[in-house]
MIZAZA-359798 format. One line per 2 residues: number of its first residue (from 1); for each residue x negated, y, z of C-alpha. Coordinates in steps of 0.001 Angstrom, whole numbers, plus 500000, padded with zeros to 6 digits. Each point is the difference from the previous one (the first is absolute). Example, Ala and Ser with C-alpha at 12.3 -4.5 7.8 and 13.67 -1.06 7.14 Angstrom:
! residues 2
1) 487700,495500,507800; 498630,503440,499340
//
This chain:
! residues 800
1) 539244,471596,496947; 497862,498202,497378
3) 498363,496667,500265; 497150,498430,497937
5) 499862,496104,500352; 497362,497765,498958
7) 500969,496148,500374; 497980,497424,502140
9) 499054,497161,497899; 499910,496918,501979
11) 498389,496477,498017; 499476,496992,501531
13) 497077,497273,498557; 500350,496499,500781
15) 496478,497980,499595; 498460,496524,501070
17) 498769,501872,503658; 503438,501035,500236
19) 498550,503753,500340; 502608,502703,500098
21) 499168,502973,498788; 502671,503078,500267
23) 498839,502952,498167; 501150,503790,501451
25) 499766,502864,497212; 501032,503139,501143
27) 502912,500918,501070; 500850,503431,501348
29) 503045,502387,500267; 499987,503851,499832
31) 502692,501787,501847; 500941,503611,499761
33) 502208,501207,503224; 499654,503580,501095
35) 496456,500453,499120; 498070,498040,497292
37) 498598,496647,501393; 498605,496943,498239
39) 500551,496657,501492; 497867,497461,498633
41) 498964,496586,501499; 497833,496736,499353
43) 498903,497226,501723; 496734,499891,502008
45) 496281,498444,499125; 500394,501376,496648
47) 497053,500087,498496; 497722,503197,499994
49) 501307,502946,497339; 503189,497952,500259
51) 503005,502174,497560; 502516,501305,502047
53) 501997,502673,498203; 499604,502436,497268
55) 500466,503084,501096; 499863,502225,497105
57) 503121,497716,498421; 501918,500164,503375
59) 499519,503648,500374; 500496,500003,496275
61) 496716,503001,499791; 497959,499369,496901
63) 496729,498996,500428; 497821,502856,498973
65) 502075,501990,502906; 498109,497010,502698
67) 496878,501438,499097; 500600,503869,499236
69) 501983,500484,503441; 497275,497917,501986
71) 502672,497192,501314; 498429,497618,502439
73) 501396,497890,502839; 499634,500264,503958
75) 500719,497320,502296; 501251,500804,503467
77) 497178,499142,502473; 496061,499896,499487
79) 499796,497442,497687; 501239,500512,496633
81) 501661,496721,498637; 501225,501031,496320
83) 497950,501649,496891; 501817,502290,497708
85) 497949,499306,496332; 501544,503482,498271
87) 498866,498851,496592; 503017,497136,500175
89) 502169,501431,502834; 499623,495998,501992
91) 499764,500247,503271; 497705,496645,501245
93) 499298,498765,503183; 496231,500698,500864
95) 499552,496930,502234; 502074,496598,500497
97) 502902,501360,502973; 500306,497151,502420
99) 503243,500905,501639; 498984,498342,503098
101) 496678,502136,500539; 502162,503161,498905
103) 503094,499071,501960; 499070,497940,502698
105) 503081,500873,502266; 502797,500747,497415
107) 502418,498040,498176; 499812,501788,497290
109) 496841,502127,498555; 500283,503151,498002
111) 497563,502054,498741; 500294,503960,499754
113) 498261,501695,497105; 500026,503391,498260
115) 499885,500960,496689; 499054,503575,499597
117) 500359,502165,497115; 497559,503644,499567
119) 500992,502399,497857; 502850,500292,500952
121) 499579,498252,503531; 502628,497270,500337
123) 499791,496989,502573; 501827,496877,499232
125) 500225,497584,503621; 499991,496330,498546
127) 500507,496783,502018; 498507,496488,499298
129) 501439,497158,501657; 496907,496782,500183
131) 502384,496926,500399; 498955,497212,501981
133) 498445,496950,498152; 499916,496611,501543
135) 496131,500379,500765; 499866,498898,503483
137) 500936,497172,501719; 501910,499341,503525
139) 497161,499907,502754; 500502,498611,503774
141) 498230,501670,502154; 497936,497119,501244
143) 499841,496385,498072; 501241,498086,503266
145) 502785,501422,502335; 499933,497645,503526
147) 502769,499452,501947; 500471,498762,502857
149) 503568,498464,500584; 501438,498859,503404
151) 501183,496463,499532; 502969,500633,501603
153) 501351,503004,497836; 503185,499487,498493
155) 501541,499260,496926; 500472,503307,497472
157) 497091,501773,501925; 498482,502417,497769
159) 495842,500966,500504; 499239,502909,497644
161) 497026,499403,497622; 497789,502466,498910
163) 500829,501884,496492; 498826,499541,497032
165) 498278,504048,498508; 500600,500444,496237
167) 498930,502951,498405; 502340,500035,497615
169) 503773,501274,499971; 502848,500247,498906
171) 500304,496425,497910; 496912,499173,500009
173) 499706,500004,504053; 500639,497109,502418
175) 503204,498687,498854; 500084,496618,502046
177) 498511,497714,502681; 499934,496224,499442
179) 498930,497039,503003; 498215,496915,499220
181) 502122,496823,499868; 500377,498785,504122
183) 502466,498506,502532; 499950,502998,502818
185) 500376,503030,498200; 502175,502199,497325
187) 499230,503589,499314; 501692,502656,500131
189) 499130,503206,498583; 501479,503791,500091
191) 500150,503314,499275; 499232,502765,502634
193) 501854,502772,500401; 496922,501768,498208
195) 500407,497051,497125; 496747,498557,500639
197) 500663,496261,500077; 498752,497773,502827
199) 500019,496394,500541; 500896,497844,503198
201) 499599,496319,500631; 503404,498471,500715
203) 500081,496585,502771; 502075,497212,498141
205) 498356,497057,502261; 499567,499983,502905
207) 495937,499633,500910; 498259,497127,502267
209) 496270,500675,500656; 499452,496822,500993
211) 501512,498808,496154; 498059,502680,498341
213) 497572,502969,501760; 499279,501755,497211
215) 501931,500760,496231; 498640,501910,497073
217) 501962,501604,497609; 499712,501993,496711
219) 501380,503668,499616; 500485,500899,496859
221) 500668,503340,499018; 500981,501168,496480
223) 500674,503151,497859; 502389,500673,497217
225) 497669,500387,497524; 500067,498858,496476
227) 498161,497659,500656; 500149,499858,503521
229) 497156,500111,502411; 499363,498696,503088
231) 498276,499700,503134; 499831,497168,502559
233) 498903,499894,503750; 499973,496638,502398
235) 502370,500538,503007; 498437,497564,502708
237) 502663,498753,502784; 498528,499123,503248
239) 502779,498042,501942; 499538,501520,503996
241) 501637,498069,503192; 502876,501489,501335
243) 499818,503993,501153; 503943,500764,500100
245) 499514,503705,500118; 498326,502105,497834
247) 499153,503907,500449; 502649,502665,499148
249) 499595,503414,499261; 502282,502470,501983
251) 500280,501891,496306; 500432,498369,496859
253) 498774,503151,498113; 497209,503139,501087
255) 500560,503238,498662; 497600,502443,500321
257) 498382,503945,498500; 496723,500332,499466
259) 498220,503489,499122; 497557,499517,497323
261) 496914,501507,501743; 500857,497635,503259
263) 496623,499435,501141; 498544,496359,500504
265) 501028,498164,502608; 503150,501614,501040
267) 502791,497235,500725; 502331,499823,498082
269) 502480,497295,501339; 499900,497137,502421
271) 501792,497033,499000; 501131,497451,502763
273) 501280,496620,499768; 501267,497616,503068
275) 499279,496735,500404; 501781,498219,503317
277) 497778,496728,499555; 496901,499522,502377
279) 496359,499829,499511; 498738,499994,497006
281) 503682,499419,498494; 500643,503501,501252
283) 497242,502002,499015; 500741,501731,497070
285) 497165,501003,496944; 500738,502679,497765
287) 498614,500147,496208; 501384,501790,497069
289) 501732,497999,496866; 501460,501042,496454
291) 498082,502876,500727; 498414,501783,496680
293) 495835,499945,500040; 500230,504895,500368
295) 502214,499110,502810; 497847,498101,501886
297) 497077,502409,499329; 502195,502796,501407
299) 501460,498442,503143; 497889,497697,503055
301) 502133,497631,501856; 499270,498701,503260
303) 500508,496101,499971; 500317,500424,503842
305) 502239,503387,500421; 501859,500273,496975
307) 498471,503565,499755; 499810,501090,496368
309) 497513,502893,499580; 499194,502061,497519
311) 496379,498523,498407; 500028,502467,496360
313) 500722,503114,498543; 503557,500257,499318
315) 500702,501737,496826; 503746,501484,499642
317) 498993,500215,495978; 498898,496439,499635
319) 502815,498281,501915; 503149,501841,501763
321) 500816,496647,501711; 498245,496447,501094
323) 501644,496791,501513; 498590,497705,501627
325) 501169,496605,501668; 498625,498886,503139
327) 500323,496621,501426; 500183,498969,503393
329) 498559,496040,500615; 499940,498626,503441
331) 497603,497244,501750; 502391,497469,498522
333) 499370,501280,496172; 503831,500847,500237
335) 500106,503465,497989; 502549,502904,499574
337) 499690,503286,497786; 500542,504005,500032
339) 499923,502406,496959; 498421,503157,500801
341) 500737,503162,498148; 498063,503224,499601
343) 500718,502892,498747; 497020,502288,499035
345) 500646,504111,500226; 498728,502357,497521
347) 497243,502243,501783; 499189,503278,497819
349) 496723,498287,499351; 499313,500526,496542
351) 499182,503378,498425; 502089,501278,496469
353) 497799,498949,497079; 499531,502209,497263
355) 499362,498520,496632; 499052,501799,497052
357) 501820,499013,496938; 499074,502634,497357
359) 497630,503533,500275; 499135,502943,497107
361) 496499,500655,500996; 499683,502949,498387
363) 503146,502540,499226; 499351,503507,497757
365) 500745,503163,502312; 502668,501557,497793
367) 501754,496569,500813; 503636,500994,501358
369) 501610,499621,503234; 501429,496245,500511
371) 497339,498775,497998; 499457,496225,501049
373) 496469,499450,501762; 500291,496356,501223
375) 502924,497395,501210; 498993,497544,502797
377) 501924,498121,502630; 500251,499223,503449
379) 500694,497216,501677; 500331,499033,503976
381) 499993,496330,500646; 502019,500615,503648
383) 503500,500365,500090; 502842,502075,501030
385) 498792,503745,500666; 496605,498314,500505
387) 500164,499016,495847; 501985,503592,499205
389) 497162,502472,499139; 499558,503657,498589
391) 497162,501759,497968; 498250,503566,500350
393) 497465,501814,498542; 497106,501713,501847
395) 499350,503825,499887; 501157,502589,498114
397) 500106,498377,496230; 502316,500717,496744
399) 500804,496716,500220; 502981,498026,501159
401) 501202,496089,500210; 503250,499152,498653
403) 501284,496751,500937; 501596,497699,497352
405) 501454,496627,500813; 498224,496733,501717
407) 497687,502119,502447; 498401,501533,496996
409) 498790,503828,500053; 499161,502187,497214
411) 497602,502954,500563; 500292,502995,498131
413) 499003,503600,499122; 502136,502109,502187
415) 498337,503575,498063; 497697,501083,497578
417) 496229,499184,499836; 497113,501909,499715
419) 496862,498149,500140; 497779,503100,500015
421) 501408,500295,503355; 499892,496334,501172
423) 498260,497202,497114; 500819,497473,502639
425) 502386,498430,502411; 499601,497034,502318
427) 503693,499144,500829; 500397,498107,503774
429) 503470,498115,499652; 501270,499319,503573
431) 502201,496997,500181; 501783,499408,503613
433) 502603,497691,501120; 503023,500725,502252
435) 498678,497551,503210; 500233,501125,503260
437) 496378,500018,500075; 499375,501590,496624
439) 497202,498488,497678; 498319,501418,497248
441) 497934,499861,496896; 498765,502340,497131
443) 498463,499915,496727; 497774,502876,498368
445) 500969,500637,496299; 497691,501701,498244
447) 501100,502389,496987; 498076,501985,497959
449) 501433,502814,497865; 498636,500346,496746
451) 499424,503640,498224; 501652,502106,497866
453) 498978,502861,498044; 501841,502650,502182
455) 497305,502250,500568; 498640,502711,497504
457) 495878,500819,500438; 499407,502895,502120
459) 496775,501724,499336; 498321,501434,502900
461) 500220,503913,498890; 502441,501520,497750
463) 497069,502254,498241; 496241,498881,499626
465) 497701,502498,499370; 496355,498880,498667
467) 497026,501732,498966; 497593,499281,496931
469) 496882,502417,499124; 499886,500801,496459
471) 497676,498283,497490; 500665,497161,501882
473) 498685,496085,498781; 502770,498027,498674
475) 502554,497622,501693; 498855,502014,502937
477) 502001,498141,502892; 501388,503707,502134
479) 501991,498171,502298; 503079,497538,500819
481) 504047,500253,500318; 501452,497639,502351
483) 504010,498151,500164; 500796,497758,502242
485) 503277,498053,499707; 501480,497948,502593
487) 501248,496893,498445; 498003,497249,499606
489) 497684,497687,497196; 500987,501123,496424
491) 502531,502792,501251; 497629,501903,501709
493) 496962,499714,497378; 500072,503342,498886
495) 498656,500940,496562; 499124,504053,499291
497) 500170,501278,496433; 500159,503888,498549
499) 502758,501336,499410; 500276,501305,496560
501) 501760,503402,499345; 500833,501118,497061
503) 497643,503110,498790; 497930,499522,503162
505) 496686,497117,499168; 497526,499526,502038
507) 497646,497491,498073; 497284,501161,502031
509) 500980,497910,503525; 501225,496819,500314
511) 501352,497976,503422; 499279,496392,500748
513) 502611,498186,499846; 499762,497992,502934
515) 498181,501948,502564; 500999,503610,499081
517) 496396,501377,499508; 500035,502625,498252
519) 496956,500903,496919; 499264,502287,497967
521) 498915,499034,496530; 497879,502751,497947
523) 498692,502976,501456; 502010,503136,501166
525) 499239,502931,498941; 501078,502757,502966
527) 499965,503194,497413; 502934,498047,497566
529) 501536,497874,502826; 500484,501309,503788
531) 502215,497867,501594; 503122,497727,498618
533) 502915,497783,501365; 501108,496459,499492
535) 502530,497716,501131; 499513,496277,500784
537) 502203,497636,500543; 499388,496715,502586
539) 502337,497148,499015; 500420,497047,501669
541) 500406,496317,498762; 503516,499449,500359
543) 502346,499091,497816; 501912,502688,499561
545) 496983,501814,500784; 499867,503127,502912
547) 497764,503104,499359; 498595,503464,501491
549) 498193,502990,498245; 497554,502198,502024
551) 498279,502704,498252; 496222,500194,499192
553) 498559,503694,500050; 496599,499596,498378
555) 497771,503135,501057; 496438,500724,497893
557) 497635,501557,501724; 497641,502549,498009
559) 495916,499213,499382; 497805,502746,499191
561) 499757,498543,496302; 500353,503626,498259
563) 497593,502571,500110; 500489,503840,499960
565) 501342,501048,496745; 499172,504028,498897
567) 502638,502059,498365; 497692,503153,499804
569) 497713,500413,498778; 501162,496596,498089
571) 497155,497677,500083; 499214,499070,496496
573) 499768,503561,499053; 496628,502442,500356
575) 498835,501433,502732; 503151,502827,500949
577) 498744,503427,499218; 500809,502318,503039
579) 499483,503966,500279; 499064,501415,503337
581) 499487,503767,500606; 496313,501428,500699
583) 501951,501951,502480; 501719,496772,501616
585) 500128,500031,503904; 499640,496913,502013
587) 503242,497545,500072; 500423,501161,496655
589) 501980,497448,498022; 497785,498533,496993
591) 502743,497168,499150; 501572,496651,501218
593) 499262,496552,499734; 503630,497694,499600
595) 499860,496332,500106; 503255,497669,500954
597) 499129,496316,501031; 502404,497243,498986
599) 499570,498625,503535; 501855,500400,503154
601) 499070,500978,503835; 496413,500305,500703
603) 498899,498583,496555; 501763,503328,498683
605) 498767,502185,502032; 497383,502143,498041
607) 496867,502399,501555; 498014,502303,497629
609) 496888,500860,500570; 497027,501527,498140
611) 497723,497623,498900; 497490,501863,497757
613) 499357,504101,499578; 498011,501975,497992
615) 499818,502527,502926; 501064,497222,502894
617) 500856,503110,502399; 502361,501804,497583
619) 502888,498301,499439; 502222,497491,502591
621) 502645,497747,499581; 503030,499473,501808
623) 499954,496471,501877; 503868,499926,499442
625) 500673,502464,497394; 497353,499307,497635
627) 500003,504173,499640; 496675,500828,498509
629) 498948,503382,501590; 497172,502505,500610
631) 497951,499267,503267; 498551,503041,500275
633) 500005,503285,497661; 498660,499764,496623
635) 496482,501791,499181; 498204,501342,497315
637) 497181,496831,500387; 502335,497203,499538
639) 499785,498432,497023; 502624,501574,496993
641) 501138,495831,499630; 500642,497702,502923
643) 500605,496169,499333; 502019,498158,503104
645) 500523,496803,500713; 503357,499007,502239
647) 500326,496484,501350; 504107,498820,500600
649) 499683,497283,502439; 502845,497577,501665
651) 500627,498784,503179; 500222,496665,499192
653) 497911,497040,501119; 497432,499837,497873
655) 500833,503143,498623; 500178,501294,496645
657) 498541,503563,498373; 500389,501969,496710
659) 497424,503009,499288; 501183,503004,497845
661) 497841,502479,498854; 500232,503782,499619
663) 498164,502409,498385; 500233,503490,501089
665) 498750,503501,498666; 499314,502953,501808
667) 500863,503037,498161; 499748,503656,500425
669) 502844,503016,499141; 503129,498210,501822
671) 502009,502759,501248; 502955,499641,502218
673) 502438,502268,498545; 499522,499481,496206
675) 497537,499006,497536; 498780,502828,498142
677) 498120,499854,496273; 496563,501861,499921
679) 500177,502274,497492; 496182,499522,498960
681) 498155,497911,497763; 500174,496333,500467
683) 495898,500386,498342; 499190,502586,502985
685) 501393,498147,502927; 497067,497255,500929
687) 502648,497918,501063; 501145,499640,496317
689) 499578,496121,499740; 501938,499362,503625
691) 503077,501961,498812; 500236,497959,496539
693) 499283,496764,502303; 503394,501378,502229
695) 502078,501259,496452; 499623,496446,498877
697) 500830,498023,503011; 503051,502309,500802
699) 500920,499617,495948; 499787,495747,501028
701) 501610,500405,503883; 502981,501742,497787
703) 500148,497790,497639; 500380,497114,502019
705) 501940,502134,502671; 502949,500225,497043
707) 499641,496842,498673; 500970,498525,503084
709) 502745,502266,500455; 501128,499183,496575
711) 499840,496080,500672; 501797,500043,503478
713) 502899,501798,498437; 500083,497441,497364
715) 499944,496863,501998; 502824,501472,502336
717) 501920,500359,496899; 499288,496406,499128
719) 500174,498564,503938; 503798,501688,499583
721) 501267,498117,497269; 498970,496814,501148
723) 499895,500001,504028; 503065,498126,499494
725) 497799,496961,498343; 496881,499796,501647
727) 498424,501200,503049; 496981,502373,500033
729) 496733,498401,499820; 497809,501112,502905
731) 496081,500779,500791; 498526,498094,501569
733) 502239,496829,500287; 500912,501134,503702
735) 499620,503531,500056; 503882,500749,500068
737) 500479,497120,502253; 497654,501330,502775
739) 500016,502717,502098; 496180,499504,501331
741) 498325,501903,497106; 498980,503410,499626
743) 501563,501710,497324; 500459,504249,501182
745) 501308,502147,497170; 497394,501168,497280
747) 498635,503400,499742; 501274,501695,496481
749) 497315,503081,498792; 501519,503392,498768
751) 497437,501077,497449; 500692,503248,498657
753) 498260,501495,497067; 499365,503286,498209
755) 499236,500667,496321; 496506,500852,499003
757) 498532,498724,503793; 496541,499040,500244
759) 499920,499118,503388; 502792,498414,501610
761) 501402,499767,503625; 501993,497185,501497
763) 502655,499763,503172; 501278,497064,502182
765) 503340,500581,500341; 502846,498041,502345
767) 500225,495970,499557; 503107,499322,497696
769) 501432,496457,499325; 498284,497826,498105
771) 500709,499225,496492; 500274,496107,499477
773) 498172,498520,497015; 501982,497420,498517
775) 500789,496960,502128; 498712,501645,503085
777) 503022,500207,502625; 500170,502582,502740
779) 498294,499556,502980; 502454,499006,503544
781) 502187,503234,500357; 499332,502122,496992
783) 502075,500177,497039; 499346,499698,496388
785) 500233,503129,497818; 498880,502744,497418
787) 498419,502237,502126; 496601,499663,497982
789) 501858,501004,497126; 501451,502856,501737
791) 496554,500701,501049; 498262,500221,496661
793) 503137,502787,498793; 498737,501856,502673
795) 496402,500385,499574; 500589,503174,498749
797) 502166,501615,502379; 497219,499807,502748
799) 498744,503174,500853; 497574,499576,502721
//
């Protein structure tokens, strides 16, 4: 073992009051058997915040440990006695300890205390002895004892006196009983078997009433104290004419068990003395003497029966045993005495007490299994399997107790956490003791478990789709993506944000970062952009932080913001020349009107109709087709040039129209098998004029005719050597892109002509595929090639 001593220093002062003054300094002893205990002790009425050890220097733990593992002392009981200051390591008494107040029963007082230890957890059990200090003095019970002595008693009879009660023990108790100088009496003093002194009067003289009735003596009685103190009480001796018997009991000593929830007035012994003598010299009085002051509140006697009954609450806890002394005085004042004994039983009447020492409020839920939640004790102030107890926990919990040493418990994590599941628990500790009636008690603990950032965001679809018309104002809000995660305060506050891919930018929409709306920031234009994809990403606030991507599918809606566009006759050309037959039956076809719109749906959807005529009732138009044709059979009386007007309208809302204008000529000498040259005069024919008028605009058609030929073949040379670069450029914007316009194939003329013709005749022959201008891509489902190349070589090789 180890021992740490610190020395008592004793000094003694000498002065003119002859004052003595004995100064106690601490003086303590630490002990280490089995398990660690401290042993300390001082002496009591120490002032307040008195030193009594230093614990960091006895445990030999440095001082910055006190404070970091949050030491502090517990005292056994409710009252804590001792202060712990963990900036020194002294441990101080909080209040001056008066050992009589503390230890009113015991010959010696110690004090339990505990030092405990966090981080690690470690309980140290200390003991503090409080000595006795000579602080009270011997006191007689009352300040004059009377008694009444038969004159005729003989020599060396002894009459007990009542004791002297110090306070004090050990030393400093009653030591000694002294008797006022007289003639009659000595005194003689003892020790009990229990080694409480008592005193007894001692007859050296005989006595003569008639010399002397009455004597009064002083009883002194003194402790061993340095210096001693004393008490004194007058003992008054009444001199009585002869009574030559005096009461006897038929036991000397009265034994009895008492239950500790007896109930009031049960008897608890009867106490009988004899007297042979007559009268009033045989009637015998019964009164209790050197009986302590609980006693007598605990127990009635009855001066006539010797009953004893019970008159309190006895208390197995406060006192296991009381004596008493009962005296027995007859008519004559002749006296004898009886000690009664009882013995109080432990009743299971006191429930376990549980006593928390130390609790973690709060634990984090990834904490692990035998994670310490709280230590507390329990305590059952009954004895024997009435004072053994056991502890339990209520329900279904992951938690257990663990008991430890000295009644003390430790609750713990018996599996892991999750406080999405349960944020709370209200722990019922059931404490019980072993008693044949069983009593109880319980204490709620209540632990909270803290969060951890265990849970990603979820959003509530995987895909969003939203929907934005074109030409749209900017940071246009279109909608909202939400995550929810299921952790809690800065864990769950979730935070969106784009994610950025590389080649893929979307500049145009943005997403707020803390409530997920989603805008749009310029204007969308449906003919460039028609949908698009993004990915966002909801983060939480955790540290590492959790995250979850859902995708955004953007979807623009078309607006009816382009109008019709003509590709024949193109608009910013003349009025298109056509040439229609004299001969031409109704449904004839005269020409068509092709427009595309950039648009989509309904706002592509394109009607023709005729707005304006020469000769209204000659010519229709296709509502779908935009075919110009013949609405009844041509006649001499129409006019030789017709002007039309046809309107290309959209279904959009409001809509949107384009006008193209065509000029047509009626002219005579179209044959249907060839065209034939008049072999007359151009002078003699009085259509002269018409036929130059037809030469020339056939020369121009030609012209044209081969010149476009000539350029498509060129820029499908060019589009071949660098399709691999660019992509074509298209007509209007959207007019590859959409499938709503109206783009048939064109019609191609076969004009055939003979040398030295005057007149001329021309045939409609069978639609071939159009030639593409430059730029100009096929239409949906033809194909691009030189057909009007091919078509031009064989001008010549028609016959009919």
């Amino acid at each position: 073992g180890w021992l740490f001593g610190r020395g008592m220093a004793c000094g003694r002062q000498s002065g003119d009051s002859k004052r003595q003054v004995i100064l106690f300094i601490l003086c303590f002893c630490v002990c280490h058997t089995g398990a660690e205990t401290l042993r300390y002790s001082l002496p009591e009425e120490m002032e307040r915040d008195s030193f009594v050890a230093n614990i960091a220097k006895d445990l030999g733990v440095p001082l910055s440990q006190l404070a970091a593992r949050k030491a502090r002392v517990v005292s056994e009981g409710t009252e804590q006695l001792f202060r712990l200051n963990q900036n020194t390591g002294v441990l101080t008494a909080k209040e001056s300890l008066d050992r009589e107040e503390i230890c009113p029963q015991s010959d010696t007082c110690t004090l339990v205390f505990k030092i405990f230890f966090e981080n690690p957890l470690q309980l140290i059990r200390g003991e503090v002895e409080v000595r006795d200090v000579n602080d009270n003095s011997p006191v007689f019970p009352e300040k004059e004892m009377v008694l009444k002595i038969l004159e005729t008693a003989s020599l060396g009879s002894r009459f007990p006196l009542e004791s002297a009660q110090d306070k004090d023990v050990g030393i400093n108790g009653l030591q000694n009983y002294s008797l006022g100088p007289n003639p009659h009496f000595s005194l003689a003093v003892g020790t009990g078997k229990d080694g409480v002194k008592y005193v007894e009067l001692v007859l050296q003289r005989q006595l003569d009433r008639e010399e002397q009735g009455e004597i009064n003596l002083l009883l002194t009685a003194t402790d061993g104290g340095s210096p001693p103190r004393s008490g004194t009480a007058q003992v008054r001796i009444v001199v009585v004419d002869a009574n030559d018997n005096i009461p006897a009991f038929d036991r000397e000593i009265y034994e009895v068990r008492l239950a500790e929830n007896s109930p009031l007035e049960q008897l608890v012994v009867r106490v009988a003395a004899a007297d042979p003598d007559e009268g009033s010299n045989g009637k015998v009085r019964y009164a209790f003497t050197q009986t302590s002051e609980r006693s007598r509140q605990l127990f009635q006697l009855n001066p006539a029966t010797g009953e004893i009954r019970i008159a309190g609450n006895l208390d197995f806890e406060e006192a296991k045993t009381h004596k008493m002394v009962v005296k027995a005085t007859d008519g004559g004042e002749l006296s004898a005495h009886c000690k009664v004994q009882v013995e109080v039983l432990d009743v299971n009447d006191n429930a376990p007490e549980i006593a928390l020492t130390s609790l973690t409020a709060s634990i984090p839920e990834d904490a692990p299994p035998r994670t310490v939640v709280a230590l507390f004790s329990v305590r059952d102030r009954d004895s024997g399997d009435n004072g053994r107890t056991e502890c339990s926990i209520d329900g279904d919990l992951p938690f257990s107790l663990t008991p430890t040493f000295d009644n003390y418990y430790e609750l713990r994590t018996t599996a892991a956490l999750d406080r999405e599941r349960t944020a709370e628990y209200n722990i019922t500790i059931t404490a019980m003791d072993w008693g044949r009636t069983r009593l109880s008690s319980q204490k709620s603990i209540f632990v909270q478990i803290s969060d951890v950032n265990d849970n990603a965001p979820e959003f509530t679809q995987e895909v969003y789709t939203m929907s934005v018309t074109e030409n749209n104002s900017p940071m246009l809000r279109i909608g909202s993506m939400k995550a929810t995660d299921a952790d809690a305060g800065k864990n769950a506050r979730v935070n969106y944000a784009l994610v950025r891919q590389e080649g893929k930018e979307h500049p145009e929409m943005s997403v707020n970062v803390e409530n997920g709306d989603v805008y749009i920031l310029r204007p969308l234009d449906y003919e460039k952009v028609r949908s698009f994809e993004v990915t966002v990403r909801a983060a939480d606030g955790g540290s590492p932080p959790l995250s979850a991507q859902a995708v955004l599918r953007v979807l623009v809606r078309d607006e009816n913001d382009n109008a019709p566009v003509l590709l024949h006759p193109p608009p910013d050309s003349s009025a298109a020349g056509e040439l229609v037959p004299r001969w031409a039956p109704a449904g004839y076809l005269v020409a068509k009107v092709v427009a595309v719109d950039a648009d989509a749906g309904q706002n592509a959807w394109l009607s023709y109709e005729l707005a304006k005529a020469t000769e209204p009732g000659l010519f229709r138009v296709g509502l779908h087709s935009g075919e110009v044709r013949t609405a009844r059979a041509v006649t001499e009386r129409d006019a030789a040039r017709q002007r039309l007007i046809v309107l290309v309208r959209d279904r959009g809302q409001p809509s949107r129209s384009a006008t193209a204008t065509l000029a047509v000529a009626l002219v005579d000498g179209f044959s249907e098998a060839h065209l034939r040259v008049s072999e007359e005069a151009p002078a003699a024919d009085p259509d002269g004029p018409l036929t130059l008028y037809l030469i020339a605009s056939l020369a121009c058609v030609s012209a044209l005719f081969l010149a476009t030929a000539v350029a498509a073949v060129v820029a499908k040379v060019r589009q071949a050597r660098r399709s691999e670069l660019e992509t074509l450029p298209t007509f209007p914007t959207a007019a590859t892109e959409s499938n709503a316009g109206s783009l048939p194939r064109s019609y191609v003329y076969d004009v055939c002509f003979a040398a030295g013709t005057v007149n001329s005749e021309f045939r409609f022959l069978r639609p071939l595929f159009p030639c593409f201008p430059a730029g100009l891509p096929p239409g949906p489902g033809e194909q691009r090639s030189s057909v009007c190349s091919q078509d031009v070589a064989n001008l010549g090789d028609e016959g009919d």
